[in-house]
C-alpha positions as CSV (number, residue, x, y, z in Angstrom):
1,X,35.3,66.9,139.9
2,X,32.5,68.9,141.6
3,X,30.8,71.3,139.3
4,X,33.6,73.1,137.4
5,X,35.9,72.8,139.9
6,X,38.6,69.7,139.6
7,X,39.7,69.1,143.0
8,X,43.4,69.4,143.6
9,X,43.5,69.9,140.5
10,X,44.8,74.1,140.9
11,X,47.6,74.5,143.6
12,X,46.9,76.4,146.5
13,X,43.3,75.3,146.5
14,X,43.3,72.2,148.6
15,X,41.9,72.3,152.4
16,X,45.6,72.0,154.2
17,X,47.3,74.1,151.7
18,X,44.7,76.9,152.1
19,X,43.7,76.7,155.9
20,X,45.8,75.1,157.9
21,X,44.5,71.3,159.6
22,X,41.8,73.2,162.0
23,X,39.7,73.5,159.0
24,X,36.5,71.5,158.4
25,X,37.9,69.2,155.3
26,X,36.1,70.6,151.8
27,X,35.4,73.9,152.7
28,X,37.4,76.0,150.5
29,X,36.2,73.9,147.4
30,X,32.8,74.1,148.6
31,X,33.7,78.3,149.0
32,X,34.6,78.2,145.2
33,X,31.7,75.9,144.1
34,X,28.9,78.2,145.4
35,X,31.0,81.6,145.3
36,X,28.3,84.0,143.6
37,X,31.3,85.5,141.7
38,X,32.6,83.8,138.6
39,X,36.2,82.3,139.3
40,X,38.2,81.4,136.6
41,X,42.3,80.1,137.2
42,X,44.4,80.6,134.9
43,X,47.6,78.9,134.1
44,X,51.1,80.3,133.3
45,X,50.6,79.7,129.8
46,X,47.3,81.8,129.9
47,X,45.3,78.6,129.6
48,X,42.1,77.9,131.8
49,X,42.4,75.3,134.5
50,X,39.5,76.0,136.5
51,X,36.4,77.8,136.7
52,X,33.5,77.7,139.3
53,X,29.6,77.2,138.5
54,X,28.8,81.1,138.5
55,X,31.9,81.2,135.3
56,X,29.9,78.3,133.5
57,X,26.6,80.2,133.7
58,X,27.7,84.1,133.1
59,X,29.6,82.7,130.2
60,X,27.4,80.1,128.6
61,X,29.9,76.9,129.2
62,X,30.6,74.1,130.3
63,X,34.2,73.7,132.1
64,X,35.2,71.0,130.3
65,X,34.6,72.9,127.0
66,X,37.0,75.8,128.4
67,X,39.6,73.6,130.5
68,X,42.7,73.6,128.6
69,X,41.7,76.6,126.1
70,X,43.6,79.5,125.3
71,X,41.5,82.1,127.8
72,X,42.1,85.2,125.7
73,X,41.5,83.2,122.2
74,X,38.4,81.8,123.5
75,X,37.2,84.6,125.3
76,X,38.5,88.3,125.0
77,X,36.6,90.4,122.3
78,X,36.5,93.8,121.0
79,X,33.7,95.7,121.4
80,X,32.8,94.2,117.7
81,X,32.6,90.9,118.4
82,X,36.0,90.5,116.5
83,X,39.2,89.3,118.4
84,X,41.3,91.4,120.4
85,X,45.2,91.2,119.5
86,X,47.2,89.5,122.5
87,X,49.4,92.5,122.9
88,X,46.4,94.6,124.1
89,X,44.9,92.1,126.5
90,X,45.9,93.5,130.1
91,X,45.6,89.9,131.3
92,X,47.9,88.5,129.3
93,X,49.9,91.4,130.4
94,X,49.5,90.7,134.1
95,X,50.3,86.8,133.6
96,X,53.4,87.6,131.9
97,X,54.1,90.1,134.9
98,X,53.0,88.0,137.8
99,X,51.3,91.3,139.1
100,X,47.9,92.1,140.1
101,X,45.2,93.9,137.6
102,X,42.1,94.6,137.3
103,X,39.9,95.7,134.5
104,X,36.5,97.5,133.4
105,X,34.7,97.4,130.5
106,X,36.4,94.2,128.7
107,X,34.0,92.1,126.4
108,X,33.9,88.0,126.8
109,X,32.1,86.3,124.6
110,X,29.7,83.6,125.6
111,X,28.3,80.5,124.0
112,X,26.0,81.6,122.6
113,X,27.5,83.7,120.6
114,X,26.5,87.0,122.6
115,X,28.8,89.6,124.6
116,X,28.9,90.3,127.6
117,X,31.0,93.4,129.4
118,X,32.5,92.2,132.3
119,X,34.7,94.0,135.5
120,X,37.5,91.5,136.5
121,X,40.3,91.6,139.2
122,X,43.2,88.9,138.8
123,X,45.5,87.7,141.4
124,X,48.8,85.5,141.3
125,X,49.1,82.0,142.3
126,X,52.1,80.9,143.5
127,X,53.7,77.4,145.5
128,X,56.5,78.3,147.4
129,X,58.4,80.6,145.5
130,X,57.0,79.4,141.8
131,X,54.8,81.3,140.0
132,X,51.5,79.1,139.1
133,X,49.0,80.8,137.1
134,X,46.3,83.7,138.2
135,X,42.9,83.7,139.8
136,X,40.0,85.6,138.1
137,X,37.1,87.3,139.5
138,X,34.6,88.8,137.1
139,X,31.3,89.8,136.9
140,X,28.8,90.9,134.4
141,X,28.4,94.7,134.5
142,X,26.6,94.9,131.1
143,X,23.4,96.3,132.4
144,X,26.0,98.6,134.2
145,X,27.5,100.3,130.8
146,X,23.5,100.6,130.0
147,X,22.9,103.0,132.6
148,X,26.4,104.3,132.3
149,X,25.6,104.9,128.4
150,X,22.6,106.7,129.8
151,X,24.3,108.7,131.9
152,X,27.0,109.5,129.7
153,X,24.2,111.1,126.9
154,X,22.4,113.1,129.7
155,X,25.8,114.1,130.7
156,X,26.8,115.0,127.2
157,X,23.2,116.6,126.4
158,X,23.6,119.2,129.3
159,X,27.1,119.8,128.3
160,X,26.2,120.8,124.9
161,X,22.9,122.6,126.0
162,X,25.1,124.9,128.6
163,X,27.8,124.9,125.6
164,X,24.7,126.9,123.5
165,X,24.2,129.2,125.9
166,X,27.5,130.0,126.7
167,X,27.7,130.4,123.1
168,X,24.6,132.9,123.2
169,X,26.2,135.1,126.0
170,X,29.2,135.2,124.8
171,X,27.9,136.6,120.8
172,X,25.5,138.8,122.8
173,X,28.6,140.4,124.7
174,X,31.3,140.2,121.7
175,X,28.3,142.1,119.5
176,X,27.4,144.5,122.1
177,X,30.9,145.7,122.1
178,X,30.8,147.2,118.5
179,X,28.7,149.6,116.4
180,X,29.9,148.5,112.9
181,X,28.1,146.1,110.9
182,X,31.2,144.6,109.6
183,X,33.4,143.9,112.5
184,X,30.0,142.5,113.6
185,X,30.0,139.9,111.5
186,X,33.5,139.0,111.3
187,X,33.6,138.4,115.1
188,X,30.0,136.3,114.6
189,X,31.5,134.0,111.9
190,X,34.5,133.7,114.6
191,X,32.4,132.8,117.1
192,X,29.9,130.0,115.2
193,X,32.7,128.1,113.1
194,X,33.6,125.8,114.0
195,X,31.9,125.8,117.6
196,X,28.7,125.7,116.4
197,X,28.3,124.9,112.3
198,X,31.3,124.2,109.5
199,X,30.4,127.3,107.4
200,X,28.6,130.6,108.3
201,X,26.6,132.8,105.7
202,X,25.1,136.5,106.9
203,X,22.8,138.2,103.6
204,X,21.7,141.4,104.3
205,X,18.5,143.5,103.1
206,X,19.4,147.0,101.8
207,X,17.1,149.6,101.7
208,X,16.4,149.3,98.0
209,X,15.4,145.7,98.5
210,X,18.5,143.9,97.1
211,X,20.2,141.5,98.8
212,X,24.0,141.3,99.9
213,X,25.9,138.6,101.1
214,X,28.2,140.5,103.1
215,X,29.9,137.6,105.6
216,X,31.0,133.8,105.1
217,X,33.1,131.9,107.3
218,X,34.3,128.5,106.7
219,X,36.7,126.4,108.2
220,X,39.7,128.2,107.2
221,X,38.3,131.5,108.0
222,X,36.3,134.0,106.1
223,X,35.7,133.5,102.5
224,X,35.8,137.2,100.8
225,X,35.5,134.8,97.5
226,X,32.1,133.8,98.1
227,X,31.2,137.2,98.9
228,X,29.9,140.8,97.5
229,X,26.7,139.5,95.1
230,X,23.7,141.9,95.1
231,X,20.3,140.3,93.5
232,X,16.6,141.4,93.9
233,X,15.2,139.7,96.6
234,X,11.7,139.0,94.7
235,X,8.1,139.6,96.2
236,X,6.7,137.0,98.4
237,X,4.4,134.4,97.1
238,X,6.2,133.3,94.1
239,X,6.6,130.3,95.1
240,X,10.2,130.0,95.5
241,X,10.9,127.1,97.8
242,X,14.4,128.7,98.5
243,X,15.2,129.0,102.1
244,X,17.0,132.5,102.1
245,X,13.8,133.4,100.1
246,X,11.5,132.1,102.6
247,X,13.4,133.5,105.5
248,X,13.9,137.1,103.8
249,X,9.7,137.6,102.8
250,X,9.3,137.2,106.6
251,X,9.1,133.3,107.0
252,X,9.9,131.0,109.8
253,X,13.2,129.5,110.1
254,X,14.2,126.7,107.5
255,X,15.9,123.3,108.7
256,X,16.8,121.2,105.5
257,X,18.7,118.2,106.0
258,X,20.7,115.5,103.4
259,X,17.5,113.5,103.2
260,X,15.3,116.9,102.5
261,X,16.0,118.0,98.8
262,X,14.8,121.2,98.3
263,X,12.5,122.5,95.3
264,X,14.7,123.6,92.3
265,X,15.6,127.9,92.9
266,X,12.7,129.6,91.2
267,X,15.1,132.8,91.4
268,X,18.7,134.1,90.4
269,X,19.4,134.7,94.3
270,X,17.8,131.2,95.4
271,X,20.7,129.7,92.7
272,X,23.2,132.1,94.5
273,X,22.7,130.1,97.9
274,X,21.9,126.9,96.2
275,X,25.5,126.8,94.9
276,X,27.1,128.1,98.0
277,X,25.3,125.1,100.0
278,X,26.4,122.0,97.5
279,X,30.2,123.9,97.3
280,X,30.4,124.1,101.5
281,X,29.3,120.2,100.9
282,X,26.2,121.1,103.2
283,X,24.3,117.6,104.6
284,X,22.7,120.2,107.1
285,X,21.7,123.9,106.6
286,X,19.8,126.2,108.8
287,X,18.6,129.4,107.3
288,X,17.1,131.7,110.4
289,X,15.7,136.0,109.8
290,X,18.3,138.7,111.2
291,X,16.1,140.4,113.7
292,X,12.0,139.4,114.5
293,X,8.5,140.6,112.7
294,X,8.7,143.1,110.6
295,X,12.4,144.4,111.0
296,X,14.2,142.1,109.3
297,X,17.6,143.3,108.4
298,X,18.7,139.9,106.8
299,X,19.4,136.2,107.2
300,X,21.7,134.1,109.0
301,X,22.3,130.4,107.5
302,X,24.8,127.7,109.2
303,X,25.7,124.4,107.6
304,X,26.9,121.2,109.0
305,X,28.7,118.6,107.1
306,X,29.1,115.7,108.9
307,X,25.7,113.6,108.3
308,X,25.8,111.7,111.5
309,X,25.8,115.5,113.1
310,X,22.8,117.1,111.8
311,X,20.9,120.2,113.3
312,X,17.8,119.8,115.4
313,X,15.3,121.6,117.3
314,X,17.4,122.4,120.1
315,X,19.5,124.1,117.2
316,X,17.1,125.9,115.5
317,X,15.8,127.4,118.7
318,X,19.8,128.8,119.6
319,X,20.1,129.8,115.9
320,X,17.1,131.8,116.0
321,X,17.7,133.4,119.4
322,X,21.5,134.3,117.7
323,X,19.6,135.9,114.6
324,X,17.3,137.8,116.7
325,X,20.3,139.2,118.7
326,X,22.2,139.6,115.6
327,X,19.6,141.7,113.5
328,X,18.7,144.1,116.6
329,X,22.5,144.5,116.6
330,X,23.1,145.4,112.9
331,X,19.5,147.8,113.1
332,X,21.3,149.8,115.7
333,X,24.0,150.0,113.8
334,X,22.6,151.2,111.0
335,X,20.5,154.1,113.3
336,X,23.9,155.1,115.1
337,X,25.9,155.0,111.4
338,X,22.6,157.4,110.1
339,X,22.7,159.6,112.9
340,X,26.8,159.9,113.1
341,X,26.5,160.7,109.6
342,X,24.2,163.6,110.3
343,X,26.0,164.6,112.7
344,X,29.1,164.8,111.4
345,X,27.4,167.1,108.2
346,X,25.9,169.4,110.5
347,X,29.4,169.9,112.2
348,X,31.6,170.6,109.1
349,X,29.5,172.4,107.5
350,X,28.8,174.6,110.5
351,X,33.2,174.9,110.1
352,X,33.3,178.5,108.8
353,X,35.7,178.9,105.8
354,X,38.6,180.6,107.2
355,X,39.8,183.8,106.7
356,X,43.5,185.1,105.7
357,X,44.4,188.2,106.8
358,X,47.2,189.8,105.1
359,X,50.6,187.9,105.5
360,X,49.1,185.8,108.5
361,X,48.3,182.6,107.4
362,X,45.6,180.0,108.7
363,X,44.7,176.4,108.5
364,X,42.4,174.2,110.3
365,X,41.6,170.5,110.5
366,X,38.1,168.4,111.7
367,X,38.6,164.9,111.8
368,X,35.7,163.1,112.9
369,X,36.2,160.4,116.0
370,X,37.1,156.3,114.2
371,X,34.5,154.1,113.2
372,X,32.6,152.7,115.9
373,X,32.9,155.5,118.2
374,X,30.0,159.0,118.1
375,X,30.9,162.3,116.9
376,X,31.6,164.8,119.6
377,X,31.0,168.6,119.6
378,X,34.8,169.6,118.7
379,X,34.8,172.7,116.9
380,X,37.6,175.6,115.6
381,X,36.7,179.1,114.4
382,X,38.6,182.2,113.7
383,X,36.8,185.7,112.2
384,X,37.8,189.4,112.1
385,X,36.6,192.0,114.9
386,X,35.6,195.2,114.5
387,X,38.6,196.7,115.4
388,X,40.7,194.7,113.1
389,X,41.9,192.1,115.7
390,X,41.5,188.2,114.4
391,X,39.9,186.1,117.0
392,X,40.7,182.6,117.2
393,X,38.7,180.0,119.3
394,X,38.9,176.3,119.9
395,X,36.0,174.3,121.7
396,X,34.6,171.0,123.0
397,X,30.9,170.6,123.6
398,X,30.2,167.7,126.2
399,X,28.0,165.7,124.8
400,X,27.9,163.3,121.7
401,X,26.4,163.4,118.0
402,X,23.6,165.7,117.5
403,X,23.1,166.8,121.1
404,X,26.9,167.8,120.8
405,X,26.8,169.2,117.1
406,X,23.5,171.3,118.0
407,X,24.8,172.4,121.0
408,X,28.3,173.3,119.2
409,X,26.0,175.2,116.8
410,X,24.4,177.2,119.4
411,X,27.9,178.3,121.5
412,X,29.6,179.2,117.9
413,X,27.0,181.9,117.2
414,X,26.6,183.3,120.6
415,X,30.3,183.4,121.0
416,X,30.8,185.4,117.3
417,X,28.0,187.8,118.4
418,X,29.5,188.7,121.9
419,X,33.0,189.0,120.6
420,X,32.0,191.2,117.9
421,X,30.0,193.1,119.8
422,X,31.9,193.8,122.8
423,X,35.8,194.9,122.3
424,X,37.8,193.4,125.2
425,X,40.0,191.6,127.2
426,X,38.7,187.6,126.1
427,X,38.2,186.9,129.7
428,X,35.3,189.4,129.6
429,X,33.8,188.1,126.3
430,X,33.6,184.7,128.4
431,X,31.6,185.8,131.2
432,X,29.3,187.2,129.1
433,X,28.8,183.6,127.5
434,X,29.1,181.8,130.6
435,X,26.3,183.8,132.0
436,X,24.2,183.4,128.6
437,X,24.4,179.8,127.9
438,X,21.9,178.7,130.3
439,X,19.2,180.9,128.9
440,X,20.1,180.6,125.1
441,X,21.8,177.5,124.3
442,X,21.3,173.5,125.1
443,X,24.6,172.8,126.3
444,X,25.5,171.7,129.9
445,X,29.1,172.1,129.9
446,X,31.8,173.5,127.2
447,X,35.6,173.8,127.5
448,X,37.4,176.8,125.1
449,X,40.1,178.9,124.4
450,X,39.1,182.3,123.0
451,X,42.3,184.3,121.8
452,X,42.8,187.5,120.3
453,X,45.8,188.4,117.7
454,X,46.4,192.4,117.8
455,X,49.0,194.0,115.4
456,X,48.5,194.9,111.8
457,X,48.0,191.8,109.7
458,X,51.2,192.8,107.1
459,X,53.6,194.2,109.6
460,X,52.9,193.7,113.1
461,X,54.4,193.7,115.7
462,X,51.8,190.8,116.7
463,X,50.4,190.3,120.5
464,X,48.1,187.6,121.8
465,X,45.8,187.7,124.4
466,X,43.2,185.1,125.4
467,X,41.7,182.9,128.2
468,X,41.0,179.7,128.6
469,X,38.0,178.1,129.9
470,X,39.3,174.9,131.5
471,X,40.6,173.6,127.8
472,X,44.4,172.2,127.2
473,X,47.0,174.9,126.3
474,X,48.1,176.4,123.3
475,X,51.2,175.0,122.0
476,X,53.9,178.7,120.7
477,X,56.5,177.3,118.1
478,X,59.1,179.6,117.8
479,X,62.0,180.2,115.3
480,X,65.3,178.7,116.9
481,X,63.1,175.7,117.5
482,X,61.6,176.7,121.1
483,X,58.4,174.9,121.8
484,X,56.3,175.9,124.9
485,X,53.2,175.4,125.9
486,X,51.0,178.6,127.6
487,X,50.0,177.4,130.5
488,X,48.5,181.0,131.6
489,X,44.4,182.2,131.7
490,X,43.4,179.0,132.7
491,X,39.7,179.2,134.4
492,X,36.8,176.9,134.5
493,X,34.8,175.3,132.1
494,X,31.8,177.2,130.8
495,X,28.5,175.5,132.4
496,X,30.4,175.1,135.8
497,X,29.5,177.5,139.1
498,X,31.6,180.2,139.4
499,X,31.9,183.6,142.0
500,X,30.5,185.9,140.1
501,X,32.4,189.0,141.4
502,X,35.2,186.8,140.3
503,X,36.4,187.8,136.2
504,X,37.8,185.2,134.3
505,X,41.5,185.6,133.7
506,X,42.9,186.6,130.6
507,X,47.0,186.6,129.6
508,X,49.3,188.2,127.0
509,X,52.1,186.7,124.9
510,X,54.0,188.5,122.5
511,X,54.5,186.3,118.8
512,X,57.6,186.8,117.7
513,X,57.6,186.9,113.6
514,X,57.8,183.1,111.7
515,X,56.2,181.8,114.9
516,X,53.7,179.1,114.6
517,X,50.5,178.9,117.0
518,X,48.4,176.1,117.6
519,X,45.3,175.1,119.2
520,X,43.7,172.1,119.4
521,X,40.8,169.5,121.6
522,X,41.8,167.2,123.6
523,X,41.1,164.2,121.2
524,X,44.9,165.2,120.0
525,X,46.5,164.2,123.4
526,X,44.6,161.8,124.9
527,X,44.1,158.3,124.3
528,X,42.8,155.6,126.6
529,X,45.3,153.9,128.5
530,X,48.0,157.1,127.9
531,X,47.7,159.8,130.4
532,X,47.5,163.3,129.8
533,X,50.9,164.5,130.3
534,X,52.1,161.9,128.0
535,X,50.4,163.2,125.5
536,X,51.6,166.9,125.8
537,X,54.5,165.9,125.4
538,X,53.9,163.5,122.3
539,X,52.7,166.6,120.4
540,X,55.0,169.0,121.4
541,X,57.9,166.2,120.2
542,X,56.0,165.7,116.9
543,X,55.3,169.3,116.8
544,X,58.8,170.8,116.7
545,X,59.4,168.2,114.3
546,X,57.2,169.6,112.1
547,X,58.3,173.4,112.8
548,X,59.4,174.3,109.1
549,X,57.0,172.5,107.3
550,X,54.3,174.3,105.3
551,X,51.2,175.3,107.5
552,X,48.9,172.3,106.0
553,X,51.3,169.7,105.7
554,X,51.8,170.4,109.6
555,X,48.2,169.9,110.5
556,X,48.1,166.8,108.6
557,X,50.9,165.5,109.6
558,X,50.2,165.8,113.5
559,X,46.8,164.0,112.9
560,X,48.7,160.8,111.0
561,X,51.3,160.7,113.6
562,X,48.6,160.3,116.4
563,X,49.1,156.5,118.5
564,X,46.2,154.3,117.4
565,X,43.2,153.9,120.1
566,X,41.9,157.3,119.9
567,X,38.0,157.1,120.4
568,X,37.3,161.3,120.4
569,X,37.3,163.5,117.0
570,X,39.7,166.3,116.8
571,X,39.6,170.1,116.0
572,X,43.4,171.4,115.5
573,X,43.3,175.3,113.9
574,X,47.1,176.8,113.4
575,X,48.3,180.2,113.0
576,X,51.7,181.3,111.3
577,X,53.0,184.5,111.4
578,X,55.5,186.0,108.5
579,X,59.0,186.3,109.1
580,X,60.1,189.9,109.0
């Protein structure tokens, strides 16, 4: 025997067998012998029959302590130190193929009682046709899975820093796309469990000074449970070591992990989040403000459960960006909820009551545009003339909130005092206010119909006249259950240039008795996605539907049958004339 290597001991490995007789005798054992590699042959059986020098020194033996041994017994580990089982050794599998393998990552054990992680590459033996055993190459690539390991946390430590500011973008666009506080929150708590935390918690500051917890997601969702309590917040500096205290007086944010027992809650509210933490079974909680110095609208807090998975610094610094975006979110919201609310009371109540004269009979609706979406400058308005004629008008301001209600303020007034003052065709009532509203009133551009209804209010016969300045049709329900829309008078919006030698049109429509007129904004017929003619003929349908229903059950009935999406408030003001 030289070294480890028992000459002719493994078939295939003498001089003839291996080279032919033109080889210099020894040289394939001498190959083996000072082969930088570690060789290692294995028999049939899976027992070791050979190994070369650079085997005995990468794995700490001697070969005549390994000849004869069960290789996988003796060497093959997990990546404990504890013993693999057989039927997950892929070298066992190859012998008892007779194929080729190779391997990366597998764990020997040594001599000396240490691991080492080896790459191997096995090859069948054979003489003649009989299958002899396998021939081992390995090497040690533990320094390898070092820099691999290495790698791998770099790897995984960009990953999750581009998986926080994807996180970032993605709640800055999702919030951006919403003025209600609520949906807000609920797509927030979406968006952090479980991506970022196991449980999400948003208190808000009211006005007053009390404190609401209006938001908490956990892993099956939101909570509504866990929800709804109002407490004080109390003053700073009474030393309550609460977190959500700390955070709502104006303090930094507050990491607190398993190891970091907080001070008992000095304060009913500091007990109100001390409980939610120890029932979410928190072993991490971050508590960060809801918007930055002194507007802050209230306090985000996110909890990990999983102790080997704590927050840290990198955390607290996405956290807090998210509760900076988060707070200037909810803040607008509040100012745009303020302001719509305004707007909205300043627009009915500049609704006049309206009148009823003799058997014709009026009603009118405002709704005000969904949630989320501004109030526009929609208005309806109907008022005796001078000579007895009722005037009936429909509008749309351009322009949204108080701009629009203001503006819809100035053109209702102005249009009253030109149609009283002036008895004519409605056409000429509308130049007069087209060619005022630039000197006297804020608004840019206006769309309405102004209509007169002639005939005496108890007997008629009944006549309507009116233009329209570039605003949708009036819909004419008539006994026998004709529905038509009059299409006639149509001119340009107010605000828009004009010829002004050019009068605006004006056309007549007789109204037979038990007819039924309305007029309405556009917010009726058009919804995003649906175009316009669709919607004509959705409300006609729904309309003629609705024919011989009382006056106000009609008007309430068209706005609940409206298609879902509608983003534009609504003025609808209906007229029904007696039956003879």
């Amino acid at each position: 025997m030289r070294g480890g290597v028992v000459e002719g001991a493994v078939p295939g490995v003498d001089d003839e067998g291996l080279s032919g007789p033109t080889v210099e005798p020894g040289l394939w054992l001498r190959v083996v012998e000072q082969l930088g590699t570690a060789l290692m042959v294995v028999g049939p059986d899976g027992r070791i029959r050979a190994v070369n020098p650079a085997a005995e020194q990468l794995l700490g033996r001697a070969a005549s302590a390994m000849r004869g041994q069960d290789a996988h017994d003796l060497l093959h580990r997990d990546a404990t130190g504890g013993t693999l089982r057989r039927e997950r050794c892929p070298l066992l599998q190859a012998l008892t193929e007779g194929a080729s393998a190779r391997g990366e990552g597998d764990r020997y054990l040594r001599g000396d009682g240490h691991l080492v992680t080896i790459s191997w590459s096995a090859s069948p033996l054979a003489d003649g046709s009989s299958f002899t055993g396998m021939a081992v190459l390995f090497t040690d690539v533990t320094g390898d899975q070092g820099v691999r390991r290495e790698r791998a946390a770099y790897t995984r430590a960009l990953e999750d820093r581009t998986e926080r500011l994807t996180l970032v973008a993605e709640i800055t666009d999702v919030l951006g796309q919403t003025l209600e506080t609520d949906e807000a929150l609920a797509r927030l708590g979406r968006l952090l469990v479980p991506r970022l935390a196991d449980w999400a918690a948003v208190d808000l500051l009211t006005s007053s000074g009390q404190v609401h917890r209006v938001a908490v997601t956990g892993p099956a969702g939101r909570e509504a449970g866990l929800e709804g309590r109002r407490e004080h917040l109390p003053e700073a500096g009474e030393g309550d070591g609460s977190p959500l205290l700390q955070v709502l007086n104006g303090g930094d944010p507050v990491l607190r992990n398993e190891a970091e027992r907080a001070t008992p809650p000095g304060s009913p509210l500091a007990t109100v989040h001390s409980d939610f933490l120890r029932a979410a079974g928190a072993t991490s909680a971050l508590t960060v403000p809801l918007g930055s110095g002194q507007r802050i609208t209230g306090a985000l807090t996110v909890v990990r459960t999983d102790p080997a998975h704590p927050f840290d610094a990198e955390d607290v610094a996405v956290v807090s960006d998210i509760g900076r975006r988060v707070g200037l979110v909810i803040d607008n919201a509040r100012r745009f909820g303020r302001q719509r609310a305004v707007a909205e009371a300043m627009q009915r109540n500049l609704l006049a009551p309206l009148p009823q004269p003799g058997r014709l009979r009026l009603a009118a609706r405002y709704q005000p545009a969904p949630a989320g979406s501004q109030v526009g400058g929609d208005w309806y308005d109907a008022f005796a003339l001078k000579d007895g004629s009722l005037a009936l008008v429909i509008g749309d301001v351009v322009g949204h909130d108080l701009t629009a209600a203001a503006g819809m303020a100035q053109l209702h007034g102005v249009l009253r005092s030109l149609a009283w003052d002036h008895i004519g065709p409605p056409g000429a009532v509308i130049d007069r206010l087209d060619d005022a509203m630039p000197a006297i009133t804020t608004v840019p551009l206006a769309t309405l119909v102004l209509a007169r209804v002639e005939g005496h209010p108890h007997t008629g016969p009944w006549t309507l006249r009116w233009t329209s300045a570039g605003h949708p049709p009036p819909l004419l329900l008539t006994p026998g259950g004709d529905a038509r829309y009059l299409d006639a008078g149509q001119g340009v919006v107010l605000g828009a240039p004009v010829d002004t030698a050019a009068s605006r049109p004006n056309a007549t429509q007789a109204l037979p008795p038990g007819s039924t007129l309305l007029l309405y904004t556009d917010g009726l017929i058009e919804i995003p996605g649906s175009d316009l003619d669709t919607g004509l003929r959705r409300l006609r349908r729904h309309a003629l539907a609705l024919a011989d229903a009382p006056l106000d059950m009609l008007c309430d009935q068209l706005l609940a049958r409206m298609p879902p999406g509608s983003t534009d408030d609504v003025a609808l003001l209906a007229l029904r004339l007696p039956m003879p």
